[in-house]
C-alpha positions in Angstrom: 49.3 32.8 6.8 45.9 31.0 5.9 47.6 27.9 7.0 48.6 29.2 10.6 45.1 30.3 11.1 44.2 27.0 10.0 46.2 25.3 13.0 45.2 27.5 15.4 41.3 28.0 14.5 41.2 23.9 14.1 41.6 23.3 18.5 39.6 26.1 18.8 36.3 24.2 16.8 36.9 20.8 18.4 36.8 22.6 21.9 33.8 24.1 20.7 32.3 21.0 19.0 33.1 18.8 22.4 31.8 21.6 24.8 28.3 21.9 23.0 28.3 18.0 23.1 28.6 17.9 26.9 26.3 20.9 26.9 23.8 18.6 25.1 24.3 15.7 27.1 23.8 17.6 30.1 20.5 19.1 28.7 19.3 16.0 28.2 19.8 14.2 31.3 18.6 17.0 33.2 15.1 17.1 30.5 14.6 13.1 31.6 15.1 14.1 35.2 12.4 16.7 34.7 9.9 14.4 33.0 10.5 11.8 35.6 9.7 14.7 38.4 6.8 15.8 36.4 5.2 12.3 36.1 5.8 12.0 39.8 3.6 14.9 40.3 1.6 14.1 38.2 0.3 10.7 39.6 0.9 12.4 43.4 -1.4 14.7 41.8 -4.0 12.0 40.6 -4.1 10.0 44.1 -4.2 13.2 46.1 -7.5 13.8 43.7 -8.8 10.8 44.4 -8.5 11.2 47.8 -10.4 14.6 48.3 -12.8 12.7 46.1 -13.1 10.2 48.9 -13.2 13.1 51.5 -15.8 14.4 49.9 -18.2 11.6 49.6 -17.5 10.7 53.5 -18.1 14.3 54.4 -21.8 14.2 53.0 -22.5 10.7 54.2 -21.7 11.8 57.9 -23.8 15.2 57.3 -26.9 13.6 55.6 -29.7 14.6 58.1 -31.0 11.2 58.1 -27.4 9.8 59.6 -27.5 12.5 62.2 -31.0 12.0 63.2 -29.7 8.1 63.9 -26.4 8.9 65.4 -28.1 11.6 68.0 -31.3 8.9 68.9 -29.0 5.5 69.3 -25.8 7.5 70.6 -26.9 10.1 72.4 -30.3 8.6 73.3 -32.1 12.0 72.3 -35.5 12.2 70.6 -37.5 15.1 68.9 -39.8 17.4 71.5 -43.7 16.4 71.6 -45.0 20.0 69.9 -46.6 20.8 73.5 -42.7 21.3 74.6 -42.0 23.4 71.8 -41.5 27.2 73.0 -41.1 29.8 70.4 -38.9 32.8 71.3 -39.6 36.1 69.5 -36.8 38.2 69.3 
């Protein structure tokens, strides 16, 4: 009797063995996959960083008060009232 159990546990174990193999294998390949997707991120991440870095320097060089002082007196050809024009509305 041992020995028929034998024969018919034995298929059962290789199956076993062979399907947590592929299971493994699968596992694997998908965990590289991952990685590779992470360090994509990762570096989109980085550059995207650098970027609103970028964004951010530019955004206070066009509002430094100096810049807009030039811009609106060799653009727009404005200049700054003579205090005699000045007019001071109380609410």
């Amino acid at each position: 009797m041992s020995r028929r159990w034998l024969f018919l546990l034995l298929p059962v174990l290789w199956v076993a063995v062979l399907a947590s193999a592929l299971g493994v294998v699968h596992a694997r390949h998908r965990a590289r996959g991952l990685f590779v997707q992470l360090e994509q991120l990762a570096n989109e991440r980085d550059r995207l960083n650098i970027e609103w870095g970028q964004l951010q320097l530019e955004q206070s060089a066009w509002s430094n008060h100096g810049f807009v002082e030039q811009v609106a007196s060799e653009r727009l050809r404005m200049t700054l009232p003579r205090p005699d024009e000045v007019r001071i509305v109380a609410p």
